[in-house]
C-alpha positions as CSV (number, residue, x, y, z in Angstrom):
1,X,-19.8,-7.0,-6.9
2,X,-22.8,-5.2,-7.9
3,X,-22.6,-1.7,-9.8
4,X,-23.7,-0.2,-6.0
5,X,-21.5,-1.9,-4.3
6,X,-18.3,-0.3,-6.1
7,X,-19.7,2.7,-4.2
8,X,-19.3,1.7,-0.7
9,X,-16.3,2.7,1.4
10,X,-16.7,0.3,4.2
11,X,-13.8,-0.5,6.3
12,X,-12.3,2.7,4.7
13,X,-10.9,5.7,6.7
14,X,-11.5,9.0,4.8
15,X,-10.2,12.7,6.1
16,X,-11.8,15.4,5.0
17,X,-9.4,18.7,5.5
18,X,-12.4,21.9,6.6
19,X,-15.6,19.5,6.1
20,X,-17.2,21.7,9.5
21,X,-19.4,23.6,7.3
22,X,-20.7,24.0,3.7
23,X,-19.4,21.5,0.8
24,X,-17.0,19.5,3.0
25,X,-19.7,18.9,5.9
26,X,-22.2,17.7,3.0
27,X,-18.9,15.4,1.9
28,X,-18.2,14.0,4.9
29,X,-22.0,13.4,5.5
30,X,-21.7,11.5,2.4
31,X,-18.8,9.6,3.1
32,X,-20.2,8.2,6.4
33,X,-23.5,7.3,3.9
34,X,-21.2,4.8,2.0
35,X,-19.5,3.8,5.0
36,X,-16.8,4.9,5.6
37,X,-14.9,6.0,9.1
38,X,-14.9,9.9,8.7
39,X,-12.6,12.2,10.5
40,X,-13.0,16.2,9.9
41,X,-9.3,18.0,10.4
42,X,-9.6,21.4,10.6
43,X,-8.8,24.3,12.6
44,X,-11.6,24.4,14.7
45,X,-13.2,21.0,14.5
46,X,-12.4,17.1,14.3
47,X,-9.1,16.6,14.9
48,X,-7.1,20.3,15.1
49,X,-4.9,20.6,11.8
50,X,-3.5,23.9,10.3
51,X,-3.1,22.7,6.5
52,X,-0.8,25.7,6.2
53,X,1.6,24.2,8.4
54,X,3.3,20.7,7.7
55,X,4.1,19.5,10.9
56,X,0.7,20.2,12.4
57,X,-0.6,18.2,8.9
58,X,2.0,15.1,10.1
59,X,0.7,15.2,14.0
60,X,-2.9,15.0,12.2
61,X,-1.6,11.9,10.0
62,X,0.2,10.4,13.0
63,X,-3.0,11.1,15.5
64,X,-5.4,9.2,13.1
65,X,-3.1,6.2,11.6
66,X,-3.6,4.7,8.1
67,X,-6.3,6.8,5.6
68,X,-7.7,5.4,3.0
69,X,-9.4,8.7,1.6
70,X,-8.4,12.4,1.7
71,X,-10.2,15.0,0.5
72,X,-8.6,18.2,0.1
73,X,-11.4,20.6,0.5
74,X,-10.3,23.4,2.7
75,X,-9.9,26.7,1.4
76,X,-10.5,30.5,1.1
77,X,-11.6,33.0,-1.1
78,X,-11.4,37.0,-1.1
79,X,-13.6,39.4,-3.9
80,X,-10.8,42.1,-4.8
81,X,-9.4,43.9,-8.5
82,X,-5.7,42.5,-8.5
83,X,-4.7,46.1,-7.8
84,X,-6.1,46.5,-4.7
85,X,-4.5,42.7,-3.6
86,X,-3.0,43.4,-0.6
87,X,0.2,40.8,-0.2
88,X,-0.8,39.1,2.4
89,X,-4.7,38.4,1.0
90,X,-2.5,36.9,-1.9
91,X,-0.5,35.2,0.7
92,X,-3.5,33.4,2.7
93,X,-5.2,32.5,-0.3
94,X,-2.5,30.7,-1.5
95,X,-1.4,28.9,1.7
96,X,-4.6,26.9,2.2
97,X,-5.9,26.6,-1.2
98,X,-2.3,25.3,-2.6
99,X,0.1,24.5,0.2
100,X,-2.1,23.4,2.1
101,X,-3.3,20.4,-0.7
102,X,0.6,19.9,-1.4
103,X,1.1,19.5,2.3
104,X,-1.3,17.0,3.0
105,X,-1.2,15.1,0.0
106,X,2.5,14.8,0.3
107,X,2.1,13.6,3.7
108,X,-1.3,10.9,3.7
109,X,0.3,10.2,-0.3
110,X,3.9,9.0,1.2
111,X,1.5,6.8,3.9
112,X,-0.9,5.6,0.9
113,X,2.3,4.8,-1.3
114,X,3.5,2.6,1.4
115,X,0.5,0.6,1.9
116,X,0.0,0.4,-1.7
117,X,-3.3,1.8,-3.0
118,X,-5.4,5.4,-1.7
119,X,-7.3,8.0,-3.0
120,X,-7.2,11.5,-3.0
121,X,-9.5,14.1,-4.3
122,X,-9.1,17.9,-4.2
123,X,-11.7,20.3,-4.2
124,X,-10.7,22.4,-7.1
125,X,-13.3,24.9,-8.8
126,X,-14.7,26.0,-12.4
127,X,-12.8,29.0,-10.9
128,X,-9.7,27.4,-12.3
129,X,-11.1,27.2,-16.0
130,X,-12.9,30.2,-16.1
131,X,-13.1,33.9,-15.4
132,X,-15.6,34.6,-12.7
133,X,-17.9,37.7,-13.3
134,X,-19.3,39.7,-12.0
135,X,-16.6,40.0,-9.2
136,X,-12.4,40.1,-9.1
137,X,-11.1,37.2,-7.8
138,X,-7.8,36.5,-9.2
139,X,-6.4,34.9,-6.1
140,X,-8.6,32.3,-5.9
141,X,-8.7,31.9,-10.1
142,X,-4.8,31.3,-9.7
143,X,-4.7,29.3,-6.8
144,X,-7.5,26.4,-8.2
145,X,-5.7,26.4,-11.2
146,X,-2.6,25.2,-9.7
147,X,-4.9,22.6,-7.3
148,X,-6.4,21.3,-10.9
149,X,-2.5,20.9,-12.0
150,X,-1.2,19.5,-8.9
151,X,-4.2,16.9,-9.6
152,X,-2.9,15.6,-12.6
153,X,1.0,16.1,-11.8
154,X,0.2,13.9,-8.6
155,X,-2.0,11.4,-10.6
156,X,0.9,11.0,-12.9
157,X,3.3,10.4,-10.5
158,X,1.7,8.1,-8.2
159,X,-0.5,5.7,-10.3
160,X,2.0,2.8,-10.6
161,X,1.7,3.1,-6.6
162,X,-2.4,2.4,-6.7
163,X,-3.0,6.1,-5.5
164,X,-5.7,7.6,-7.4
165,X,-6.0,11.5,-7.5
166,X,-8.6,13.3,-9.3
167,X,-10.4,16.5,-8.7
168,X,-14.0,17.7,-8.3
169,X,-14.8,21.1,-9.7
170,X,-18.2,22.7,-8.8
171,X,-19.8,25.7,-10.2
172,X,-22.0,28.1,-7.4
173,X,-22.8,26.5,-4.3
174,X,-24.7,28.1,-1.5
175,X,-22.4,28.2,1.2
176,X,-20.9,31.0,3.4
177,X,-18.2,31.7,0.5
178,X,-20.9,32.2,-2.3
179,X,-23.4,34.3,-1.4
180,X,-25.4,32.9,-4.3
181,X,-28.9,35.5,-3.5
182,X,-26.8,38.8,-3.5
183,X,-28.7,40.5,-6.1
184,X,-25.2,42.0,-7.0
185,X,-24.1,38.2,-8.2
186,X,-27.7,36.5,-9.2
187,X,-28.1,37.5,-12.4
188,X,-25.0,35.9,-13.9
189,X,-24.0,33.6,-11.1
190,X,-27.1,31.5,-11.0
191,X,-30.0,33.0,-13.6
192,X,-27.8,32.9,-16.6
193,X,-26.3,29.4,-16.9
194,X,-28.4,26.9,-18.1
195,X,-29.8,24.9,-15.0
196,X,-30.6,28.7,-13.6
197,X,-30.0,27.6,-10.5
198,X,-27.3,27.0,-7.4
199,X,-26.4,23.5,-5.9
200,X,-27.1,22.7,-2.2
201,X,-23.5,21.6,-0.8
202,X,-24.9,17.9,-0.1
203,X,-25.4,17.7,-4.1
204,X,-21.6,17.4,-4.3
205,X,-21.5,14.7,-2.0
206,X,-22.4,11.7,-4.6
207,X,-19.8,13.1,-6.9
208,X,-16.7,13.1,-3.9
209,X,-17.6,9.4,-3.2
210,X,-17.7,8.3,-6.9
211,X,-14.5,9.8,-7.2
212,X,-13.4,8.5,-3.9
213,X,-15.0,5.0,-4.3
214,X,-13.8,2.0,-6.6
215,X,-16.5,3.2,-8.5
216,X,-13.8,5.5,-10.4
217,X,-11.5,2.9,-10.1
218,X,-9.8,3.3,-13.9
219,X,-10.2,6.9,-13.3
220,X,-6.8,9.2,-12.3
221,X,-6.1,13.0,-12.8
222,X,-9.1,14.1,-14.0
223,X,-11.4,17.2,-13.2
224,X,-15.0,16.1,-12.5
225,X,-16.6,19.9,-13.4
226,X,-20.3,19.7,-11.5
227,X,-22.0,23.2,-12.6
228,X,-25.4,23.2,-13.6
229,X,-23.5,23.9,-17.1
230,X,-22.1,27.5,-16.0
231,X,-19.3,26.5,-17.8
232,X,-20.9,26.1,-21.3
233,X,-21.2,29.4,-22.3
């Protein structure tokens, strides 16, 4: 097998969880690239899944049979100082950012465990390493820290089975979450880091199918940080 060919997902069925718009439409639009079968579950598009709740994750896992690839990439994000949380902003946050990986990794992970091999990635976030400035976010901080830590205590537990679970981390991408050109965020979201700029979602896309491809294949509970070197500083 060539160094190219470890990329390839053919014959591979891959979910992505939200992938109707901005960095998990670029991902599935990669997926499909390296062949794989790709099947978008979210709440509006795809095949109709609430992450939040676990039996509508189990009808989702039941409605599309074996998967051989989930990415966990559906989440939400609110700008607020932590004193002006309101519970249930807290609340939403952290059921699709956190329960909603747990759920559906717990229930594609018991499928992959039983057929003896998968691979799971989570969208997770530099979010989770660092303080974001200029805006509050501490939500979101908290709840991709905890997706970063699931990573590794999933990894962990499920390597003997052949389940492979790591986690992508990007810095600013233009989508509807980041409003990368407010000239309220600019400065020190995208002209202060070293590359000086934002990533297009479909730059993330190469990274989700290294990760989800046998091209990572001695490569479990890590965090794959892709920031233009935000991070550095």
């Amino acid at each position: 097998m060539s160094v190219l060919d470890t990329f390839r997902l053919d014959g591979k069925v891959a979910v992505v969880t939200g992938g109707g718009s901005g960095i998990g439409a670029a991902v599935a639009t990669a997926l499909t690239e390296a062949g794989a079968e790709v099947v978008i579950a979210s709440r509006s598009q795809g095949v109709i899944t609430d992450v939040t709740d676990i039996d509508s994750v189990r009808a989702m896992v039941a409605e599309i049979g074996p998967i051989d690839v989930l990415v966990n990439n559906a989440g939400v994000c609110f700008h607020r100082p932590a004193l002006e949380v309101p519970d249930e902003e807290w609340r939403a946050v952290w059921d699709v950012n956190v329960d909603g990986v747990w759920n559906c990794s717990r229930v594609v992970g018991e499928q992959m465990i039983a057929r003896g091999g998968g691979a799971i990635v989570n969208i997770g976030s530099i979010s989770a390493q660092i303080v974001n400035r200029p805006q509050w976010q501490p939500a979101y901080n908290a709840s991709k820290a905890a997706v970063h830590q699931l990573t590794k205590s999933l990894a962990a537990e499920w390597a003997p089975h052949g389940v492979r679970v790591n986690a992508l981390a990007p810095g600013y991408v233009k989508t509807e979450m980041a409003p990368v050109d407010d000239p309220r965020f600019k400065p020190l979201w995208i002209d202060d880091p070293p590359m000086g700029r934002y990533a297009l979602p479909e730059e993330m896309g190469p990274s989700v199918v290294f990760l989800a491809s046998d091209a990572s294949s001695f490569m479990t509970g890590s965090v794959l940080v892709v920031d233009g070197g935000y991070t550095l500083w």
